[in-house]
N, C-alpha and C positions, 0 to 999 in steps of 0.2 A: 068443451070437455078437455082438461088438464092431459097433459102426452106425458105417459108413465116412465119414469127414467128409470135405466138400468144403474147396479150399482157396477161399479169396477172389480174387477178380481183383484182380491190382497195379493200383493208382493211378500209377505211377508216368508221368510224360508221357513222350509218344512220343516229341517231341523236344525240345530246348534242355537244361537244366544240369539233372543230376540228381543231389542233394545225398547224398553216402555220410558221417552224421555218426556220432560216436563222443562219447560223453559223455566229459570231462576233468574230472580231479578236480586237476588240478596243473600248472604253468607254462604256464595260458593271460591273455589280458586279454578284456577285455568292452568291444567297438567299436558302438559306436551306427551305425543306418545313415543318421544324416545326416551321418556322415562317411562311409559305405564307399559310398554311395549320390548323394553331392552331385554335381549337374550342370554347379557353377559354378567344381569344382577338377578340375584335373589329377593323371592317376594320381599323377604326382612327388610330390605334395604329399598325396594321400590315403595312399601308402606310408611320408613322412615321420612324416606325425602318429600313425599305425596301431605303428609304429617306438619315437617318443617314448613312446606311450600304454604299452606293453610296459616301459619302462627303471624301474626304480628309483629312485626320489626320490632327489636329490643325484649322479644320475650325468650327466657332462657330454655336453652336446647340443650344441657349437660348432659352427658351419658347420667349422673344418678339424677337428675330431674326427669329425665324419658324413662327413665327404670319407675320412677311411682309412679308414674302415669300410665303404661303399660303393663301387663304381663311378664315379659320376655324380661332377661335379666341382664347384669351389666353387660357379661361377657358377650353374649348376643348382638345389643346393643351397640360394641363397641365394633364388633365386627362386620355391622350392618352399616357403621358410619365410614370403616376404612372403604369398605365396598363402595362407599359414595365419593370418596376424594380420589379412589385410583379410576375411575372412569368422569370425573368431572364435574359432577354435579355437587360439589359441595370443597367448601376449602377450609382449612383452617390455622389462624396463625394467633403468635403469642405478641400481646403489648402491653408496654408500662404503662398503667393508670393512676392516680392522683392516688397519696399516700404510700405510693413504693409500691404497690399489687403489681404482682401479676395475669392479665386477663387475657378469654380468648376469643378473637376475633373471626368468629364465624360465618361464610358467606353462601349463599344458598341458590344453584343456577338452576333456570329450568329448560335451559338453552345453551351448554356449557359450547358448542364451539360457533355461535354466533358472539356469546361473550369474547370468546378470546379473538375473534377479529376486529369485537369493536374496540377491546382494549389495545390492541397492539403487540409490537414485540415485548414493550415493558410491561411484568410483572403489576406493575402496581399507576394505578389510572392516575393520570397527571390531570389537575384544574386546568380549566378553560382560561385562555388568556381575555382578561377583562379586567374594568376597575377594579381598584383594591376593596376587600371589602370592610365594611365598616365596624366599629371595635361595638362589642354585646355590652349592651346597655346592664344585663346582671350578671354581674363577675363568677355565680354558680351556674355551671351547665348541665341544663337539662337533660333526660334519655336520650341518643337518639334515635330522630326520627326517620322512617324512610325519605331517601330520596327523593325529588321531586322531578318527575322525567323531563329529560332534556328533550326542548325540540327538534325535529329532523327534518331534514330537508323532502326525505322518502317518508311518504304519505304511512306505510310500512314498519312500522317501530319496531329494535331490535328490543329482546326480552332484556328486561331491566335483573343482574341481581342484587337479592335482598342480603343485606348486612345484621348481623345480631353480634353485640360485645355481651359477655360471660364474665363473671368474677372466678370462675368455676375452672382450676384448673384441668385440663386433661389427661388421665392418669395413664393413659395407653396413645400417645404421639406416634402416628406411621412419619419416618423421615424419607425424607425425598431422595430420588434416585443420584449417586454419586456420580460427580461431573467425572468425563473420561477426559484423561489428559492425549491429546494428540502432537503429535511432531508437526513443525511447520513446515510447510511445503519447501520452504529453501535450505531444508537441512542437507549437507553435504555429502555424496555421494564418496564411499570408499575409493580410494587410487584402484584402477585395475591392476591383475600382477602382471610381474613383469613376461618379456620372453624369453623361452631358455635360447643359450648359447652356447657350443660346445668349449668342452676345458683345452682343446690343445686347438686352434684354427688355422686351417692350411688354405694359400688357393684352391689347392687339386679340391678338398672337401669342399670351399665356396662357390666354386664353381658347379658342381655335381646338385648341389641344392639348390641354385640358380638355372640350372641347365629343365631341375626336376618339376620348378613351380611355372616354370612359362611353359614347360609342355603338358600341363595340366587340362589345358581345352582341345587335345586330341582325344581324349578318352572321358571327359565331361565334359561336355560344351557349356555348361553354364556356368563355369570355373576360368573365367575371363580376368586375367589380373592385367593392371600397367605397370609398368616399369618400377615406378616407386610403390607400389605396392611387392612387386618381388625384391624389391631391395631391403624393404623394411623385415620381409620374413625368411629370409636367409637364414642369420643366426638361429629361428627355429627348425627350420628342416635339418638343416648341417649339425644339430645338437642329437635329432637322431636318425643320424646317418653314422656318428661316432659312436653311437649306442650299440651299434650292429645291427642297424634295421639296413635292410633291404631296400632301393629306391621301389622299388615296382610294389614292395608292402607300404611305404610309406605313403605313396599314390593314391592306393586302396583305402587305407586310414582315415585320410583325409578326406577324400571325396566322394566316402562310403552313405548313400541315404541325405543327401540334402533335403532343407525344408524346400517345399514348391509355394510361394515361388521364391526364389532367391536373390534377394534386393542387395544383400551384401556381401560380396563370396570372400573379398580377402580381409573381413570381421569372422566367418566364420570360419575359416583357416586359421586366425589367429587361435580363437577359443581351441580349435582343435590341438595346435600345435602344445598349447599351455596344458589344457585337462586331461589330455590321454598319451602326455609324453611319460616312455616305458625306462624302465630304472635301468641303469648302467650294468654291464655285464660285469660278473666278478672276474678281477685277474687270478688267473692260476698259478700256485705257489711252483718254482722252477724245481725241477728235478734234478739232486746233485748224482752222477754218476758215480758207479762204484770202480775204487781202485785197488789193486794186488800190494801188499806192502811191499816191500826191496828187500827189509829183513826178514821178516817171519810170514811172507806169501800168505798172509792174510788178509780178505776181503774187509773195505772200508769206503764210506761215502766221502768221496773230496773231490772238488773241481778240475784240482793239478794232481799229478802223479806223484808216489812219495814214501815214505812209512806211514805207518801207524801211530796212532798216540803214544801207545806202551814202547814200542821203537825208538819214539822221538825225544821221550823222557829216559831211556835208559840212554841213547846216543849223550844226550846234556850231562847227565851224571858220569860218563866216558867209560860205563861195563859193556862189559862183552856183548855183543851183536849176538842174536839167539840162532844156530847156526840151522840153515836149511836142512841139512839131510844131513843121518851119521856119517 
């Protein structure tokens, strides 16, 4: 007696797509699913390329050859194809062909960045180094034809793409992104400015500036300078100290908030002395005191004692002095 089999429970899901496939042994293509799957194209443009990927090498693929053949109209069309060259799958470039034409050289990935690793850094695929090849026995040449794969060492073949020439100009060109110009790295650094100095220099002042940056590490200890470093900043401290800053502000100034941690202290004293040295005090206009004339006991601003204008000018002329009291 035959032992009755169970069947298996279908896997199949309860809901969303449930794939009914049939093995093809003839008129199909093989679509990768970073095209049938990408998030960043439009059906228009995944139907376009899925379309091209299907045609045969040397069959024309113009914006108005895909407009009779479809629905959708040029504009559509042309915007479904830029959609394909800014993410990769499709290239397009312009070449002279026999009779002066100009034609377009259209290439079709379905693998756009295994392509560009097999190509390299250059643009444009260089022949294999090998014999020369032999000159074509008929001077007219043929469409051409695909490719014929190169063999690889990895068992693994990268996706081949497919080439199609057009007589067909393109009447809507996306051009490529413009090169940016960069500076070379050894471009020269500006001079730093200079440090100030004061306009009249005295010892007593160079000293006082001197005296002020080596006792800098009693009241910041991380304000450590040598020798030649207080030498070199002299001239900025003593510039303002003749400003009329204060040493005990100028102190402050200085060693107010360092960065932690402080790798440089007499760079950053320098920076300081240069960016936040304070503008020079204005001198004040002298005061001329007032004097009594001699003649006419009338009040006048003059440094020496004297007459008057009107006094001085009648004295020159030699009239009579204007008399104090009747």
């Amino acid at each position: 007696m035959d032992t009755q089999q169970v069947s298996a429970p279908s896997r199949a899901p309860s809901s969303g797509v449930v794939h009914i496939n049939i093995r093809l042994t003839d008129g199909y293509s093989i679509i990768s699913n970073r095209l049938s799957q990408h998030r960043d194209l439009s059906l228009l443009a995944i139907g376009l390329s899925t379309h091209i990927q299907s045609l045969p090498a040397g069959k024309r693929i113009g914006i108005k050859a895909l407009a009779e053949t479809f629905p959708e109209g040029e504009a559509a069309i042309a915007a479904g194809l830029r959609e394909l060259e800014h993410h990769g799958f499709l290239r397009r470039t312009r070449e002279r062909v026999e009779g002066g034409r100009v034609a377009t050289r259209t290439e079709s990935y379905n693998h756009p960045e295994a392509a560009a690793r097999r190509a390299g850094p250059a643009p444009v695929r260089q022949p294999e180094a090998g014999p020369a090849p032999e000159p074509e026995a008929d001077p007219v040449r043929e469409p051409e034809a695909e490719p014929a794969p190169e063999p690889e060492p990895d068992p693994v073949r990268e996706p081949e793409a497919e080439s199609v020439r057009e007589d067909e100009p393109d009447p809507d060109p996306d051009p490529g992104p413009a090169a940016r110009l960069v500076p070379p790295p050894t471009a020269p650094k500006p001079p730093p400015p200079p440090l100030p100095g004061p306009c009249r220099p005295t010892e007593a002042l160079y000293a006082t500036a001197a005296d002020l940056l080596a006792g800098l590490r009693r009241t910041a200890p991380v304000f450590v300078l040598s020798e030649e470093d207080v030498r070199r900043l002299v001239p900025g401290v003593a510039a303002w100290l003749e400003r009329g800053m204060r040493p005990d502000a100028v102190r402050e100034a200085l060693t107010d908030d360092p960065p932690v941690p402080l790798r440089h202290p007499a760079k950053l004293l320098r920076h300081r002395l240069i960016a936040l040295l304070p503008p020079p005090l204005s001198v004040a206009a002298p005061v001329i005191p007032l004097q009594n004339c001699e003649d006419c006991d009338r009040a006048f601003r003059s440094p020496v004692a004297g007459v008057c204008r009107g006094c001085g000018d009648a004295r020159a002329e030699g009239a009579e002095a204007f008399p104090l009291s009747a």
